[in-house]
Every structure is written in structure tokens, then in C-alpha cells.
C-alpha positions as a Markdown table, in Angstrom:
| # | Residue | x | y | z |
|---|---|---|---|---|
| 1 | Unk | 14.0 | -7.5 | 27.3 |
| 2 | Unk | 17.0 | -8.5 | 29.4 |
| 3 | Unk | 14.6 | -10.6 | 31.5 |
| 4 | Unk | 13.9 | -12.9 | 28.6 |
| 5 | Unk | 17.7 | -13.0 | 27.5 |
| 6 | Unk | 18.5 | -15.4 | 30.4 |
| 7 | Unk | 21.2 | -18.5 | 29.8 |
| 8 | Unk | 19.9 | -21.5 | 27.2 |
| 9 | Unk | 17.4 | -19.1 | 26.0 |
| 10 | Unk | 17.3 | -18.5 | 22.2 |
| 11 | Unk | 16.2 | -15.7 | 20.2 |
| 12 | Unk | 14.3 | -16.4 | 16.5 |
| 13 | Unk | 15.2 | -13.6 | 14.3 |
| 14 | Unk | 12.3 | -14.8 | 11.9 |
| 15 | Unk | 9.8 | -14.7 | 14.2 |
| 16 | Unk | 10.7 | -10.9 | 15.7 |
| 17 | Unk | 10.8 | -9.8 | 12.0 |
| 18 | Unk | 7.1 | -11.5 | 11.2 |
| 19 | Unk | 5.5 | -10.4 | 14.7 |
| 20 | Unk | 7.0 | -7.1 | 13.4 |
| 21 | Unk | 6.1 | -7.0 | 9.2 |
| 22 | Unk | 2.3 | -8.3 | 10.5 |
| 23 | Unk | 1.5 | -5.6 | 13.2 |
| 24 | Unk | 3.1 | -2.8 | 10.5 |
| 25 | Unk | 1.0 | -4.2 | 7.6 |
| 26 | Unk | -1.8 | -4.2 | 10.1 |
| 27 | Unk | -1.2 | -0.3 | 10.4 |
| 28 | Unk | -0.7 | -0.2 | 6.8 |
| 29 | Unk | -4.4 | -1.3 | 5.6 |
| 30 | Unk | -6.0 | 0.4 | 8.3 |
| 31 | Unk | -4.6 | 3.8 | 7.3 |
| 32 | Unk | -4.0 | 3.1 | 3.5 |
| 33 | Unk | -6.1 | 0.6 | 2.3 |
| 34 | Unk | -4.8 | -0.9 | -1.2 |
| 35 | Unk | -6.6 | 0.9 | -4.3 |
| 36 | Unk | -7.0 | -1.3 | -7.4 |
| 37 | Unk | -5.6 | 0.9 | -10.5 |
| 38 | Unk | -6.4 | 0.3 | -14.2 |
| 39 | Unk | -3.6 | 1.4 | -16.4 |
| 40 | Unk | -4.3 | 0.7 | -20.4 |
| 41 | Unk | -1.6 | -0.2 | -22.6 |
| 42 | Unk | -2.6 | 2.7 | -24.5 |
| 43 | Unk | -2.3 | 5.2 | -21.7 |
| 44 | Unk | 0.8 | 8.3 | -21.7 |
| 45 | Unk | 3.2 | 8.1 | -19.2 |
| 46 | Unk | 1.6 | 11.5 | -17.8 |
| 47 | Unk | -1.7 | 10.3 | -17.9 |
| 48 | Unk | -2.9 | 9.9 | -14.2 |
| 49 | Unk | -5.9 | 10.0 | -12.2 |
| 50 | Unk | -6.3 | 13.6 | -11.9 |
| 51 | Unk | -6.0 | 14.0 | -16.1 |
| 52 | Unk | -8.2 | 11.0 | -16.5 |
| 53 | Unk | -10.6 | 12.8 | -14.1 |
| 54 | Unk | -10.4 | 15.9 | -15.5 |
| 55 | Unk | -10.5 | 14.8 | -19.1 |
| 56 | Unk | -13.5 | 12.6 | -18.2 |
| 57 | Unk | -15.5 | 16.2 | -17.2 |
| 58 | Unk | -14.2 | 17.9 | -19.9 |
| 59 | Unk | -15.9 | 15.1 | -22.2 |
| 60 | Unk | -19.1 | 14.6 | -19.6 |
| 61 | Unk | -19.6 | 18.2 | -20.4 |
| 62 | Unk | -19.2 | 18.8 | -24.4 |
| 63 | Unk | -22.0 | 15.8 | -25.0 |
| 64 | Unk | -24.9 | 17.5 | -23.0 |
């Protein structure tokens, strides 16, 4: 790095920091991908996936 620090050279902050947010949201969706949530207006605060799943089954299973 000092090699590239020589006199009359400048250094743009803004481009470090997007080299830097593009390779770490490159690691991001390759190891969590983004998930696309519904939420109802209706829904509890403790209502979440696993209670939606679970009460799904619970109902799946009382109609047959």
C-alpha cells in the first residue's frame, strides 16, 4: 500500500468504501440471498414463520 502512497498521488475515500460495500454485498447474496416476507396488517406481533407454519399443519390436518 505504501507503494501506491507516493508524492502527488491521491487517495478517493468514495471509491475504497464502494470497491469495498460491492465485494461485501457480493458475499452477502451469495451466502444469504434476500427472502421476500409477507406480513398482513392483520398479523400479531408474535406471529412468525415458524407459528404460521405450524398453524398452517395444524389446520392442513383438522380438514382431512
Amino acid at each position: 500500500m505504501d507503494d501506491q502512497l507516493s508524492a502527488g498521488s491521491t487517495i478517493d475515500i468514495n471509491e475504497i468504501c464502494n470497491k469495498w460495500f460491492d465485494g461485501f454485498n457480493r458475499v452477502l447474496d451469495q451466502y444469504l440471498p434476500e427472502q421476500v416476507v409477507t406480513i398482513s396488517p392483520n398479523d400479531k406481533p408474535w406471529m412468525n414463520s415458524k407459528v404460521l407454519t405450524f398453524s398452517d399443519k395444524q389446520a392442513r390436518s383438522l380438514i382431512t
